[in-house]
Structures are given as C-alpha cells and as structure tokens.
N, C-alpha and C positions, 0 to 999 in steps of 0.2 A: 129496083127491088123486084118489079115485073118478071125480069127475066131471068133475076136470079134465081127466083122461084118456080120457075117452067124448066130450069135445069133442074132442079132436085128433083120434081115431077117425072120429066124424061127418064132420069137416070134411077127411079126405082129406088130414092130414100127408104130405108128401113125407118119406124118412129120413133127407134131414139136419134138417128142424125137428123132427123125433119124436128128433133127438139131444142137440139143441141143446135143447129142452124138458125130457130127463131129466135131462139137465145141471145145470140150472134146478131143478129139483124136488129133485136132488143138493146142491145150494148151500142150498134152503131147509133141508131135511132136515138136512145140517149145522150148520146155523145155530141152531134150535131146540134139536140136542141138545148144542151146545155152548155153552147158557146162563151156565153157569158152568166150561165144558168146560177150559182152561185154570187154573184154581184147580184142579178137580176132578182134575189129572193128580197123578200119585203122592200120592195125598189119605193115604196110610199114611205120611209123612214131613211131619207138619206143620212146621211151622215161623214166623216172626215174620212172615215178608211173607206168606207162603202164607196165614196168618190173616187179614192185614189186607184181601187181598183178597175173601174170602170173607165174613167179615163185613158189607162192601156187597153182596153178594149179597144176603142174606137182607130186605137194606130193603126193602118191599113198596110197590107205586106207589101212588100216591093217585086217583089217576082209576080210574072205575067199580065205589067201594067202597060201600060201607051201613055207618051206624052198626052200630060191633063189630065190623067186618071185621078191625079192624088190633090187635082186642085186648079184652078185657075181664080187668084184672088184679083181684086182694083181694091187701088186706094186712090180717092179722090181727097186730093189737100194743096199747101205747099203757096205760096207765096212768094215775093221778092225779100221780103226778109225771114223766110220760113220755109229754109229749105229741107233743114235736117230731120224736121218731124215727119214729114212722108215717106219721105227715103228711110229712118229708122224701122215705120210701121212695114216697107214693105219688104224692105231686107229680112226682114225677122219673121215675114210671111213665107218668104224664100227659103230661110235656113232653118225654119219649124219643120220646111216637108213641101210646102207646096210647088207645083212644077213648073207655073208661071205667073208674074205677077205684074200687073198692068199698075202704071202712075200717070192717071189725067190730071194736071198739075197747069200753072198758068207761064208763058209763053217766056217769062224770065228765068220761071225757079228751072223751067225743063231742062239747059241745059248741064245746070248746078248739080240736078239731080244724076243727070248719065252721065257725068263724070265721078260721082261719087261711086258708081258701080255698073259695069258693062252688063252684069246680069239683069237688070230692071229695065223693061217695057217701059216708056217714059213718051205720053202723049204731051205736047203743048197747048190742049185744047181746054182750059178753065177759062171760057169768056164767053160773053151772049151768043156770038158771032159764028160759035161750031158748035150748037146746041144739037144740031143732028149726028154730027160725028161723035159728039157723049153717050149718045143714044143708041146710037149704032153699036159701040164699045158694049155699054153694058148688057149686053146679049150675050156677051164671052164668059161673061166671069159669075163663078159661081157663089161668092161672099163677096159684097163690096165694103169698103172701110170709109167710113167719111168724116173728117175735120180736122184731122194731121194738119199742124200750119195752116187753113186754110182761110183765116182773116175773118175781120166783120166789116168788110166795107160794103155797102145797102148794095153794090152791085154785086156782087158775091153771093152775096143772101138770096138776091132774089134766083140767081141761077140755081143755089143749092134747094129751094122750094120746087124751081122748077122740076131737078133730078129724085129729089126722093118723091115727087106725084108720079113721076115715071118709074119710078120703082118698086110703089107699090101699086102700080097696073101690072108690068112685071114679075109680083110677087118675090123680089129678090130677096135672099136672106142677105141683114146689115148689119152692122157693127158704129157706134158713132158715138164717138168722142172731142173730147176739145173744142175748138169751135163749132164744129157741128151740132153740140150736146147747146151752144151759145144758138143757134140757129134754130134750132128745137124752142128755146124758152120762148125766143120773139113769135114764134107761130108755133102755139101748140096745137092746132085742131089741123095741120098739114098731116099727121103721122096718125091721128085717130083712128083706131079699128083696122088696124094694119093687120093685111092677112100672113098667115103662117106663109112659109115659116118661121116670117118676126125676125124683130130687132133686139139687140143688146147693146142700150145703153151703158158705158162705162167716166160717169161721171168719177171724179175727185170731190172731197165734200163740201168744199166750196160752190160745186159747178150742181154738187145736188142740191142742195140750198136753193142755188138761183131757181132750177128748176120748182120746187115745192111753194116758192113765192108768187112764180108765174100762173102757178096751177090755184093758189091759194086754195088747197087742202092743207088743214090740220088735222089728218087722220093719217094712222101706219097706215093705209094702202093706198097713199099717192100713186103709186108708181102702177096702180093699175090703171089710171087715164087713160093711155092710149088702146087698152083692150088687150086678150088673152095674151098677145103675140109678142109683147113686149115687155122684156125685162132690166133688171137693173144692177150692174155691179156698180157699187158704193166702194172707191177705194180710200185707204188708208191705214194707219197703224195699223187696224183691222177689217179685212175687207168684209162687205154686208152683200149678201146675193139677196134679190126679189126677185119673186115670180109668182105671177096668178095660181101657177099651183102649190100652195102653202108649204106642203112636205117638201116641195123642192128647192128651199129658198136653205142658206145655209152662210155662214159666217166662219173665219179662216184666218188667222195671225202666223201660223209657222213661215218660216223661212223668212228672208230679208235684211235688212241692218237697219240703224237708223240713218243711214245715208239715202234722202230722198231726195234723188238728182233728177233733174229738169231732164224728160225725155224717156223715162222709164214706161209712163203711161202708153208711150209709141211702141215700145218694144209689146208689150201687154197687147195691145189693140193687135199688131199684126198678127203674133201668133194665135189668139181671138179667130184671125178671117180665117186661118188653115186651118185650126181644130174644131171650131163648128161645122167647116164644111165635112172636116170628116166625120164628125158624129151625126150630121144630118145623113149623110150615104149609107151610115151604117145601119141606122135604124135602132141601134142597143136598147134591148130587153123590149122590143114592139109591144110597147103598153097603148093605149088609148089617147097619151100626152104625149107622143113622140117628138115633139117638135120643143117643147119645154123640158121632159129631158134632158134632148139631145142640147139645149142651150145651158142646161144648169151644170150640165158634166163639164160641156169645153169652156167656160167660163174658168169652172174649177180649176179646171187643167190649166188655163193660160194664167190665171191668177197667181197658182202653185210656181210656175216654172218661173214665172216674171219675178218672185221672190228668192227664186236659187239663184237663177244669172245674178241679181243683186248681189244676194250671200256669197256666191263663190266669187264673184270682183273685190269684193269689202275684203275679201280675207287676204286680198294682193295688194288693195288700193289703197283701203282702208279711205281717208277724210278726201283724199284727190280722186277717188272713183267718179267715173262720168258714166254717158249711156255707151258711150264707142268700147268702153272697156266691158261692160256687160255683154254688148256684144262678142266679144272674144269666148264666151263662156257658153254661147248656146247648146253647143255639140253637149258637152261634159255634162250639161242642166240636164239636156234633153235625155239621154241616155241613163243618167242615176234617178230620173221620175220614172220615162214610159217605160224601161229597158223590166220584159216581164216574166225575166230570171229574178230581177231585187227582189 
C-alpha cells in the first residue's frame, strides 16, 4: 500500500483521483478482511448454517501448495484382528484432502494394512520395543488420530499412556476415538490440562457413558475435566458437540440413514484429523478462542460429511451398505458440502 501511495504522490494526483484511489484501497482493505467477514459476524451464536458456512471456509486452495502443505495426518491403531479401522480412519484422511498419512500400526496388522492401499504410509512400530521410532514419527504429523482398532490389551495401554505424555509435551493437536476414548476412561488424569491446541474426543454414547462413570460427575459439564482444550463429539442418531466455550458446543441430526454400520465412526475420525488441521492453519474469524473454534467448525464439518457418505451409500445400498461402500462416496459428499458455489 506503501508504494502505491508514493505513486499517486510522484505522479501529481489531482484530489478527486487521490479520493477515488483511497476509495479503492478502502474496497480492497474490506475485501481482504472480510474473507470470512460474514460467517465471522456474531461468531459467539453458532448455529447450523453459520457452521456450514464456515466450514467452507477453512478448505484451503490447491494452487501454490508443496507437498504437506494441506496436511500430514498419523493414525495410531490397528491390531491382529483390527485391521480395517485404521486403514478406514486413514484412507478417508487421504481422500478428505490431506497429502500424507502415516499408519503406526503393530507388526501384523502392517502388512494387512499396505495391502489395503499403496497410498498409506504404514509403520510396524505398535510395541514397547520402538518407542523411540514413535516418537521420532510424531514430529511429522500435524493431527494424530488415536484408537482405530487399537485393542485393550494392558500392553497396549501402557504404550498408548506412554504416546499421548509425549504428545502433550509436543503439544500435538488429537483426535481419539474407540479404544483410545477406552484408554482415556482407565487413566483419566494422563490427558488433564492438555494444552491447545487440544483434543477432540469422538465417543459413541456408550463409550460416553463409560467415560462420565469414570469421571463420576453427575453434572452437564463432564467433559470439561480435561481443561479448556478438550472437547467432545457425542455421536448418534443425533450428534451432541461440547466445548468449554458454551456458544460453541452445538447439536446436528441432518444427513445419514438409519443404517449404522460398524466403521463409520473411522471414516468420521479420519476426516476429523484433515479438517482440523485445516482449520487450525486457517485461523477462521481470529477471535480470542481460536483453537476451540477452529475444533467446533471441523467437528462440524466431519460430523456433516460422515452423514452424506452415509446418505448417499443408503440410497444404493440401502440395508447391505457397509463402510467400504461409504467410501465410494467421499468425492461426491465432499463436493456437494464444501463446494462454495452450493
């Protein structure tokens, strides 16, 4: 703006084009800071549209990016008989947007999983004995996902105590579901006062239950135990968002069938680790909460879209729909939510 302004100076603006210029520079200047200026007005009263718009926000362009730009997720899960739930969460990380996606997985499921798909990064290191090669990994990734398949056997557990201390030295932002969200009930004070940018718990309401019994609160605000940074999507027939910021907690039924096939919550978690990390990048409507925002949008967002793949399988599959056929549907989901010509 500097120097557009030492041109009009040079060149002897008369004051009406020195008016008609700031004018100009007025229009741009609004323009820029109302990127999302409209979503962003009374941003303290979310609500269902106010979400939908904002969540296209946060999609990030494709043009003059570098591999990694748009993401590098992990998902740590996966067992000997629990192969498909990491491989879902991370496939659907892949086909959400993100540009690469690490699977630290245990030494049987590994190969199960890189035959499921040449595109997935697939470590064999889920075991006490390459605790530093874990460590090393999550340096890379910018959302980790943790519980896809990942068992309750006491050995297990104690390694997954070990990785989330190290991730929240770290600071990593999480995602953690399924047995992870089992691994959480048995040690609640491992995840306490977890700093931003925080987790997002996505129990089932079974797995919340376990949790509120562990906690043994009988008050609505269980779910702020762990401190500001962590939240809670409550799935089912209607999904329940928590968040320490009151305005930004919000409840969601559109889209879906009532076919609730085992694996669906994988698809959810994945696209979870790519769309927070984009909304954390983005920063949308830089309020003072940026960090619970930015988790209450892309919750949204993966809540919403996890409900179309649903809908548009059911309207093919109808009562034989599974998760592998919800997969067929990501492109078509993803494009009729963020696509922000609709």
């Amino acid at each position: 703006m500097f120097f557009f302004l030492l041109f009009l100076y040079k060149n002897n603006f008369t004051m009406n084009r020195w008016c008609l210029a700031i004018l100009f520079i007025n229009i741009v200047i609004q323009g820029c800071l109302s990127q999302n200026g409209k979503e962003c007005t009374d941003i303290n009263n979310l609500d269902n549209q106010r979400l939908m718009s904002l969540m296209k926000a946060i999609v990030p362009e494709l043009e003059g990016k570098r591999k990694g730009d748009a993401g590098k997720i992990g998902v740590i899960g996966g067992a000997t008989e629990y192969t498909g739930a990491p491989y879902f969460s991370a496939i659907t990380a892949l086909k959400v947007g993100a540009d690469l996606v690490y699977v630290i997985t245990t030494e049987s499921a590994a190969p199960v999983i890189k035959a499921y798909s040449p595109d997935l990064i697939v470590y064999p290191y889920l075991n006490t004995n390459t605790v530093s090669k874990i460590y090393s990994l999550l340096n890379k990734m910018d959302v980790i996902i943790i519980g896809p398949g990942l068992g309750r056997e006491e050995e297990t557990l104690k390694l997954i105590y070990e990785i989330f201390i190290e991730c929240k030295k770290l600071r990593k932002p999480l995602v953690i579901d399924a047995d992870g969200l089992y691994a959480v009930s048995k040690n609640l004070s491992v995840l306490q006062n977890y700093p931003s940018p925080g987790i997002i718990f996505t129990p089932n309401y079974r797995e919340a239950n376990k949790l509120k019994q562990a906690i043994s609160l009988n008050d609505s605000n269980w779910f702020n135990y762990w401190g500001d940074y962590v939240t809670v999507l409550v799935k089912g027939s209607e999904d329940h968002y928590y968040s320490s910021i009151s305005s930004y907690s919000w409840s969601s039924k559109y889209g879906g069938s009532g076919r609730r096939v085992g694996g669906q919550g994988d698809i959810l978690s994945g696209a979870l680790g790519t769309l927070y990390n984009w909304a954390l990048n983005l920063k949308v409507c830089d309020t003072g909460n940026i960090f619970q925002l930015a988790q209450s949008i892309s919750t949204f967002a993966a809540a919403r879209f996890t409900r179309e793949c649903n809908y548009k399988a059911y309207l093919e599959y109808s009562r034989s729909l599974t998760t592998t056929d919800m997969l067929k549907y990501i492109h078509a989901s993803f494009e009729s939510l963020f696509n922000k010509e609709n």
